[in-house]
N, C-alpha and C positions, 0 to 999 in steps of 0.2 A: 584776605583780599589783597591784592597786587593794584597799583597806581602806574600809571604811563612812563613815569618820570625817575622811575625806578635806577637808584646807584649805590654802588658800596659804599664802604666808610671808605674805604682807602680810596676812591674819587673824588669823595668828599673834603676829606682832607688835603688830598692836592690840590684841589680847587681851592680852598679855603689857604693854604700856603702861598699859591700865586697872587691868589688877587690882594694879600697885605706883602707882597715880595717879601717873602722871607724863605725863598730857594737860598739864595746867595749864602746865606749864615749859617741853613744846613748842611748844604755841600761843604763848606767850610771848616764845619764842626767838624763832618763826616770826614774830612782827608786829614784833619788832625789826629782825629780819637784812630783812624787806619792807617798812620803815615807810617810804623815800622812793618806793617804787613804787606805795605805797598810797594817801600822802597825798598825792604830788607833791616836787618838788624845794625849790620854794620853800618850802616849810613845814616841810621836813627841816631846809633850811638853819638852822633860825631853832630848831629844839628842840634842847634842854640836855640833857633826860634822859626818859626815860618808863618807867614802871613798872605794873603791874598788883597788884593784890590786892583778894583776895578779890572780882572782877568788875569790878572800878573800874579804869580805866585813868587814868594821875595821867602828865599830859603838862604836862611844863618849856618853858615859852617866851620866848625872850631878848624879844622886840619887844614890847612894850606894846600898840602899835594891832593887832600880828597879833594875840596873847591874847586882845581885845576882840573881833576880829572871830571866832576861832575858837569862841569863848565861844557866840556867835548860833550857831552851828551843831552843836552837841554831839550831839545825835540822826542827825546826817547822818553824822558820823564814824564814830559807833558803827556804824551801819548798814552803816557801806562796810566796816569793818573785820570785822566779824561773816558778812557776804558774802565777804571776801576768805580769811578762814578758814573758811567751812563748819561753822560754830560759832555756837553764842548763846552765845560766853567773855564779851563784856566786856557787863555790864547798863549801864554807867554811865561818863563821860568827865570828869572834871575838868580844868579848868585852867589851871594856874598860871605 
């Protein structure tokens, strides 16, 4: 027997992740646990710590000359990262 109201799990579950807002922490999670597949190896290597809030993505970088060069390229990260999630989560890339 079929009902009207008929949805996947995976509906379900989106819905159910919306409506306690908890997109945010897994996008989060999600560009964590995929930050060397995102950015590449060498640029993994080289980051301290990365965090997000409220749309800023606040990435720690031990190398001076990488930070400078990462620095030039802020909108291309966001970019890939925003593609890589299927999301517009991060507006903005600092860093440090």
């Amino acid at each position: 027997m079929r009902f009207k109201d008929e949805r996947t799990i995976k509906d379900l579950i989106s819905q159910m992740v919306d409506q306690n807002k908890l997109r945010p922490k897994l996008l989060e999670a999600q560009l964590i646990a995929d930050w060397s597949r995102i950015v590449g190896d060498h640029i993994a290597k080289y980051t301290e710590k990365i965090q997000v809030h409220k749309g800023q993505l606040i990435i720690s970088i031990s190398s001076p000359a990488l930070r400078t060069e990462l620095s030039y390229q802020k909108n291309t990260i966001k970019d890939l990262i925003n593609k890589e999630l299927k999301s517009d989560f991060i507006e903005e890339v600092l860093i440090k």
